[in-house]
C-alpha positions in Angstrom: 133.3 77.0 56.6 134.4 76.0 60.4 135.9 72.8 58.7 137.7 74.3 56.4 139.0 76.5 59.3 139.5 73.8 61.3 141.6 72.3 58.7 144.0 75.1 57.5 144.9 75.4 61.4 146.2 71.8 61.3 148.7 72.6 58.5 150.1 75.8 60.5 149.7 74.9 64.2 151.9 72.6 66.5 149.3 69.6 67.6 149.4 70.9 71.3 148.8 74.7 70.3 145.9 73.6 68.3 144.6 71.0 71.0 145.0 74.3 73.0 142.8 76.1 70.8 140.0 74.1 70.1 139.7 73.4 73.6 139.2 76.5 74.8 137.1 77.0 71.7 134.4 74.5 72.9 134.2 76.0 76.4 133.8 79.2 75.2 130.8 77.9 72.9 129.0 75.6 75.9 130.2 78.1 79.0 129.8 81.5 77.1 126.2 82.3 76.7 125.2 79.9 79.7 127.4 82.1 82.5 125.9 85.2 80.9 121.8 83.1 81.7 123.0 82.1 84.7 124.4 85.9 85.8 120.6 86.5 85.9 118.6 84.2 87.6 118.8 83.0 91.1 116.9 80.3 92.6 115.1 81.0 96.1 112.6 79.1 98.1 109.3 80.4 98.7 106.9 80.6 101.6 105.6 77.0 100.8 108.9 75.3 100.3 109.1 75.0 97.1 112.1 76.0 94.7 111.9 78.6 92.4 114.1 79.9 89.9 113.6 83.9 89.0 115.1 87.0 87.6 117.8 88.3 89.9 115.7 91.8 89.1 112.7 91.3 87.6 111.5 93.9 85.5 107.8 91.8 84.4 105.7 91.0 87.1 102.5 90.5 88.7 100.5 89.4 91.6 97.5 86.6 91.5 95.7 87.9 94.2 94.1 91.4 95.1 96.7 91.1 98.2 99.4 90.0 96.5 99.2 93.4 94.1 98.7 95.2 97.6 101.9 94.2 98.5 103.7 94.6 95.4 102.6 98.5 94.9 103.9 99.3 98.5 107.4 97.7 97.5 107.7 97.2 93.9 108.8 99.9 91.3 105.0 100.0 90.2 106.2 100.1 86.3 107.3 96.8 86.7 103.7 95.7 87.6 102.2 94.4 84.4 98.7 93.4 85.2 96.0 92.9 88.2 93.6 90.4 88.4 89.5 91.2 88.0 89.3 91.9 92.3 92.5 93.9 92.9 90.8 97.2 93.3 93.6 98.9 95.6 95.6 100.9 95.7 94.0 103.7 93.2 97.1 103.1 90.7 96.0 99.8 90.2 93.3 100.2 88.6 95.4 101.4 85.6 96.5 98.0 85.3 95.6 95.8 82.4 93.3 93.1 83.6 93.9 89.0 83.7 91.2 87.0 85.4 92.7 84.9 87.7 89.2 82.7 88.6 89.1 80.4 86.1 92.7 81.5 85.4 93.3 83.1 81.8 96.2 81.4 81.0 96.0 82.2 77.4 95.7 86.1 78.5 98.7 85.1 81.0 100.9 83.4 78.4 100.3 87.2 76.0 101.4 89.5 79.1 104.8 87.6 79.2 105.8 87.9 82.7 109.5 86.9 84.4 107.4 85.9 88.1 104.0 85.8 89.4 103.4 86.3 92.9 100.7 84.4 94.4 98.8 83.5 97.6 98.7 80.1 99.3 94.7 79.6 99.5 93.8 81.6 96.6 95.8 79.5 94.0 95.8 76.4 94.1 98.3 73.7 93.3 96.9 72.6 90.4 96.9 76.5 89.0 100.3 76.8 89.8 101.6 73.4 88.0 99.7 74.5 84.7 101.3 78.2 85.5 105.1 76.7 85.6 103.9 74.5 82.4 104.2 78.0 80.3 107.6 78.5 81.6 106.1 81.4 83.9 107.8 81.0 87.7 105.4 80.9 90.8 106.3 82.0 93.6 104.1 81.8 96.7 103.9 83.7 99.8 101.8 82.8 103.1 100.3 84.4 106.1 99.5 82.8 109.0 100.5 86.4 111.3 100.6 89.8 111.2 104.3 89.2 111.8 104.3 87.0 108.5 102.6 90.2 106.4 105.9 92.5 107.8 108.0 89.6 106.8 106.5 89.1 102.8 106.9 92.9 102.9 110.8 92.5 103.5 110.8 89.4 101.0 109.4 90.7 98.1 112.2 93.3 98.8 114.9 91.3 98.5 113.8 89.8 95.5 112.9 93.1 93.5 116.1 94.6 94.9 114.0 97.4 96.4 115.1 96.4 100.3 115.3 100.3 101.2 111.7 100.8 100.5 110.3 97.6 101.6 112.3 97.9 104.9 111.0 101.4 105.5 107.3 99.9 104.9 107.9 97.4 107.2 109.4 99.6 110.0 106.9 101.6 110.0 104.3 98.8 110.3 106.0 97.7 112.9 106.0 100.5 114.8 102.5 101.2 114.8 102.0 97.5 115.9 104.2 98.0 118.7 102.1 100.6 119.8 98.5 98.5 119.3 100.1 95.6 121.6 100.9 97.7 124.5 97.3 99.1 124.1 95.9 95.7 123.7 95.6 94.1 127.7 91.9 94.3 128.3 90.0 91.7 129.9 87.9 90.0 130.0 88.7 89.6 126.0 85.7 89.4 123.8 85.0 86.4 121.7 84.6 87.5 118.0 83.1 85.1 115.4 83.8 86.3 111.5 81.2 85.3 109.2 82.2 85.4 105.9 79.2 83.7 104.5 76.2 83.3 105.6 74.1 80.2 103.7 75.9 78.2 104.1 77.9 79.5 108.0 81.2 79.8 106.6 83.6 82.1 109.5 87.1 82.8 109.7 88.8 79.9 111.4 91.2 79.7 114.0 94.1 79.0 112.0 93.7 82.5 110.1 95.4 85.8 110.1 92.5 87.1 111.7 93.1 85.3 115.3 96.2 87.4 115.6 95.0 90.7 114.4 92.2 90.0 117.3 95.1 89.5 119.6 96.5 92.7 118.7 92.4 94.5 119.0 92.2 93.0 122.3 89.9 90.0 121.4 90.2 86.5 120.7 88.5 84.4 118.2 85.4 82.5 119.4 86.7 79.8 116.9 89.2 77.7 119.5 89.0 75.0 117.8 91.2 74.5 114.8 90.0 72.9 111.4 91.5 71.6 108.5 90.0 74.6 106.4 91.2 77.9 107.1 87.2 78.8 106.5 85.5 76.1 107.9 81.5 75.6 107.7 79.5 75.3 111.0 76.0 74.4 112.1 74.0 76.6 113.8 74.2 74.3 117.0 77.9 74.4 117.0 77.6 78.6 117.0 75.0 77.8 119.9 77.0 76.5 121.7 80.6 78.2 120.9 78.0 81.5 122.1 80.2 84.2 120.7 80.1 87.9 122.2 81.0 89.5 119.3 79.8 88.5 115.7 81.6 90.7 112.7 80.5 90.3 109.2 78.0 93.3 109.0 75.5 95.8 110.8 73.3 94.3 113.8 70.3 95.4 111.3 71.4 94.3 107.9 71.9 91.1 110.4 68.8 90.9 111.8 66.7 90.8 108.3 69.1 88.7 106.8 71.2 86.1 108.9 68.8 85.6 111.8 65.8 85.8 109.9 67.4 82.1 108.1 68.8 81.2 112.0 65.8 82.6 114.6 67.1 80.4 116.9 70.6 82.1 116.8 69.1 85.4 118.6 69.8 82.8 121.7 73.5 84.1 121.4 75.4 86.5 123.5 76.1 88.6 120.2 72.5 89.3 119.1 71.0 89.5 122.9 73.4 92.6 123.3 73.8 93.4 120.5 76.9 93.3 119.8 77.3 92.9 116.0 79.1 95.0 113.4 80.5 96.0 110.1 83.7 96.0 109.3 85.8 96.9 105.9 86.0 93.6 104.0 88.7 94.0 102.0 91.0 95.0 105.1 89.6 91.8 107.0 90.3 89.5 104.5 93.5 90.6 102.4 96.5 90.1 104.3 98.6 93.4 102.9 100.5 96.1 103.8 96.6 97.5 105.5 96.6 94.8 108.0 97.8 97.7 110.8 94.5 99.5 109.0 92.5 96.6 109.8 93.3 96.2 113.6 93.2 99.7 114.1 89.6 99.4 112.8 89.4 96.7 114.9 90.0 97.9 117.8 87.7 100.9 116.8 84.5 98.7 116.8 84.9 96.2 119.2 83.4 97.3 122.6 
């Protein structure tokens, strides 16, 4: 039929109206429905440098971490959220959430729930994760915090790219003005040195190049970890922690400690920590997800530490 078309329009049209025609024709077949694609998506650059082309306004998403959905619920229009993973247990409304288990990563369950973007953590998924991730035509796109200052940031981010900027701005701002008022309450000194266990056979702690040094900073501490290692969670030997000889261990209660951790280390009770005893409990998830709580977790904090 477009032939025959084609052909009946030679017999009637001048050559140059007719060029005319099926020029403008073709553009309109190759430019048409690509301009209307293009309208749509926009590509940014993530926290890791990478490019990633999304939704202008995605309206199908999800986070791959428990503080990656954190972060979403305080910003995010939460219908949009699709899914949490098997750990994101927070906020409440989450819970609500159909399910995909991101460790081993489901991507068959992934591939079913359809979404425009996945939001994800750097040291919680990996590279290789993410590769098979953009392999189902599913865009990754990664945030990372190495300061409390980079949690107030992702907050504004994520705004920005769920055109929601009011509400993520007035998250933010009100972060930050709590923080403001932690650092001018934050000079003591001598600062105690805080090691973070995080596991305790093997001594895995929270190392030096973590959010948790700056939160510290902020509780009026330091972290007894000066030196920094290629992990962000680095293993150490009990005669490095003899040495280090931290004031302040956090991780759990000085008894829970005592029948446990230095009952497999009896030579640790040389330590500063144990000797006066100084060793406590803390809120795990609030120490360990970087999220829209990290204010919560230095005001606890600052609540424990002597």
């Amino acid at each position: 039929m477009k032939y025959q078309i084609i052909y009946k329009a030679k017999k009637s049209l001048p050559l140059y109206a007719l060029c005319v025609a099926l020029f403008f024709a073709c553009e309109s077949k190759r430019q048409g429905p690509a301009t209307s694609a293009d309208a749509t998506l926009h590509t940014v650059t993530d926290d890791l440098g990478r490019k990633v082309t999304l939704p202008v306004k995605p309206t199908r998403i999800l986070g791959l971490a428990p503080s990656m959905t954190e972060m979403l619920f305080a910003v995010a229009d939460t219908g949009t959220i699709i899914a949490r993973t098997q750990n994101c247990d927070y906020p409440a409304a989450a819970l609500a959430k159909p399910v995909l288990n991101n460790y081993p990563m489901d991507y068959e369950r992934l591939l079913a729930l359809n979404p425009q973007v996945v939001f994800a953590t750097e040291g919680i998924i990996s590279a290789e994760v993410a590769a098979q991730v953009e392999k189902l035509h599913i865009p990754i796109y990664y945030q990372a915090y190495d300061s409390v200052a980079d949690v107030l940031r992702g907050i504004r981010d994520l705004g920005r790219l769920l055109q929601r900027e009011e509400q993520a701005n007035a998250v933010a701002d009100s972060l930050q003005l709590r923080l403001k008022a932690l650092a001018a309450d934050s000079g003591r000194a001598p600062k105690p040195r805080v090691l973070a266990i995080t596991w305790r056979d093997p001594i895995y702690v929270y190392g030096r190049n973590t959010i948790l040094t700056d939160k510290l900073s902020f509780a009026g501490a330091r972290n007894a970890v000066e030196e920094k290692f290629a992990q962000a969670f680095p293993a150490l030997t009990r005669e490095y922690i003899l040495k280090m000889n931290p004031d302040v261990i956090i991780g759990g209660s000085f008894d829970h400690y005592e029948k446990t951790f230095f009952s497999l280390y009896p030579e640790l009770r040389r330590i500063n920590a144990y000797k006066n005893k100084r060793i406590f409990d803390v809120t795990d998830d609030l120490l360990a997800r970087p999220s829209p709580r990290v204010v919560q977790s230095i005001e606890e904090l600052k609540k424990v530490l002597p």
